[in-house]
C-alpha angles and dihedrals in degrees: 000000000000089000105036078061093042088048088042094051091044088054096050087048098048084044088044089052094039088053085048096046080047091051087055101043123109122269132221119200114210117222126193116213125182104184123085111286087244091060111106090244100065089022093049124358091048097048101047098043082054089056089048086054096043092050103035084055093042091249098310102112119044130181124233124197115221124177144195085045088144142262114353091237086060095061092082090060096045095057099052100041075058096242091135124014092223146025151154130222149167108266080214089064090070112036124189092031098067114034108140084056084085098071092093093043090059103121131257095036090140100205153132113261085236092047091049088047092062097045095048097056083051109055088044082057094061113016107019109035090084106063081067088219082152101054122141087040141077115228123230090171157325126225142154123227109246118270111329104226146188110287118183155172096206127033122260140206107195141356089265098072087066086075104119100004129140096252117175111221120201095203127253115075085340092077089054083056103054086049094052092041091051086228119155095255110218117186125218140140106256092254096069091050103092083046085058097037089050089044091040097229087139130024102218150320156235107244133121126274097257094081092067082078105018100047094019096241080148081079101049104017101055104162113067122188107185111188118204110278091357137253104278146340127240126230123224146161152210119216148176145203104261085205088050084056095049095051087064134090110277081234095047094049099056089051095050092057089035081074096042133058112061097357089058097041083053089047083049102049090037086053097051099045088053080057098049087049087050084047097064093035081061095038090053095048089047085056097244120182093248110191098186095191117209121226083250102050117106093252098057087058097048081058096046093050083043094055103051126123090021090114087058094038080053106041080061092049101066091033097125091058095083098222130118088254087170094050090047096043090057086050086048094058093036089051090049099050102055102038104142104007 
């Protein structure tokens, strides 16, 4: 009996140190990706966010990349069934779940990823959180891509020769403007988009200018037209297991999120419009028909006439969400502007 209890009390103190040893072990958080590994967001915005955590936790959470975890849509669920810890993903690929998300997509912003990114945070700080279109995750950030522009096979002169082409959408305002625009919508993730240019199930696109280097549309999608300020943003984010956070030191998870939040979704903006830069630079060596339209050529006011009333479209939209969606769209673009100044 004495040593049945001798033996019984070792055991809950060995248990009782290895749950301790456990407590102080390092931590990876893995992270699903479904763009290519050379994309900034897996070559720039992942990594460094990875040293920030490192150092901000004194080494003891890392960050690891892992990829063909399916269908971008799929990464929100993932994340909360707890399959992976972290993700990104594009708020079109689930619509109906995230529509004030689109204030940021609204076209004519006429700002900087990175200057849209702020603002956007922001304005989900004070006006969107709310809403709560994100529970059941924790969010690391939220950014657009820089401007979405006109991708084709074929060159065109106006708006008006998209009528009746094979246009992929990736979901969000892009789908008003292939309406609009009285364009096919085909749906797809981006990555599929160089396999159904090659095979010519569509004949173009609206996406930015950094996926003429990061996806290889500069092959495939040889005729650009870039319209000031772009069509359209896109609106991400970043998100986390709220059960991965809790199983964190208090210490380690606020410093976790201490490095998230604005600083990332600046990270984020800054990385992408570095990629749309490397994007062009790609597009002119490959020799791509790049039409760079001016606020006064007849195109970008054919954008700008095609575009009317979708603040308002927009401001009904979103108008069971029980937020001033007109008063925060206007700080949005205030926030934006003047970004830097």
């Amino acid at each position: 009996m004495i040593r049945r209890n001798f033996l019984k009390a070792a055991a809950t103190v060995s248990l009782g140190l290895s749950l301790s040893a456990g407590a102080m072990a390092d931590t990876t958080m893995r992270i699903a990706s479904w763009l290519p590994p050379t994309h900034p967001q897996n070559a720039v915005v992942w990594p460094t966010w990875g040293k920030w955590i490192e150092e901000a936790t004194q080494g003891r959470v890392k960050i690891k990349i892992e990829y063909g975890m399916g269908h971008p849509k799929t990464m929100f669920e993932l994340v909360e069934d707890g399959v992976v810890d972290a993700s990104f993903s594009y708020h079109g690929y689930a619509p109906g779940r995230f529509k004030l998300t689109q204030a940021v997509e609204q076209p004519l912003l006429g700002a900087s990823a990175e200057a849209a990114s702020v603002a956007h945070w922001r304005i989900n700080e004070k006006y969107f959180a709310k809403a709560q279109e994100h529970e059941g995750l924790v969010l690391a950030a939220l950014f657009t891509h820089g401007p979405g522009q006109i991708h084709m096979a074929d060159p065109i002169s106006s708006l008006a020769d998209l009528k009746g082409k094979k246009i992929r959408i990736g979901g969000g305002v892009q789908g008003e403007l292939g309406k609009r625009l009285g364009v096919t919508a085909v749906g797809a993730p981006a990555p599929k988009v160089y396999e159904m240019m090659q095979q010519g199930v569509i004949d173009g696109v609206f996406i930015p200018m950094g996926e003429q280097k990061t996806l290889r549309l500069k092959e495939v999608a040889r005729n650009v037209v870039a319209l000031p300020g772009g069509m359209y943003l896109g609106s991400f984010s970043m998100f986390m297991n709220p059960e991965f956070l809790d199983g964190l030191s208090a210490k380690d998870r606020e410093a976790v999120l201490s490095v998230s939040g604005e600083k990332l979704s600046a990270l984020a903006g800054r990385a992408w419009d570095a990629g749309d830069d490397e994007g062009y630079k790609a597009a002119k060596e490959a020799g791509v028909n790049l039409n760079i339209v001016n606020t006064s050529d007849a195109i970008a006011k054919e954008f700008r006439d095609l575009t009317s009333g979708m603040d308002d479209a927009w401001v009904e939209h979103v108008a069971d969400r029980d937020v001033d969606a007109k008063a925060a769209l206007e700080e949005l673009r205030s926030i934006a502007r003047n970004y830097g100044k």
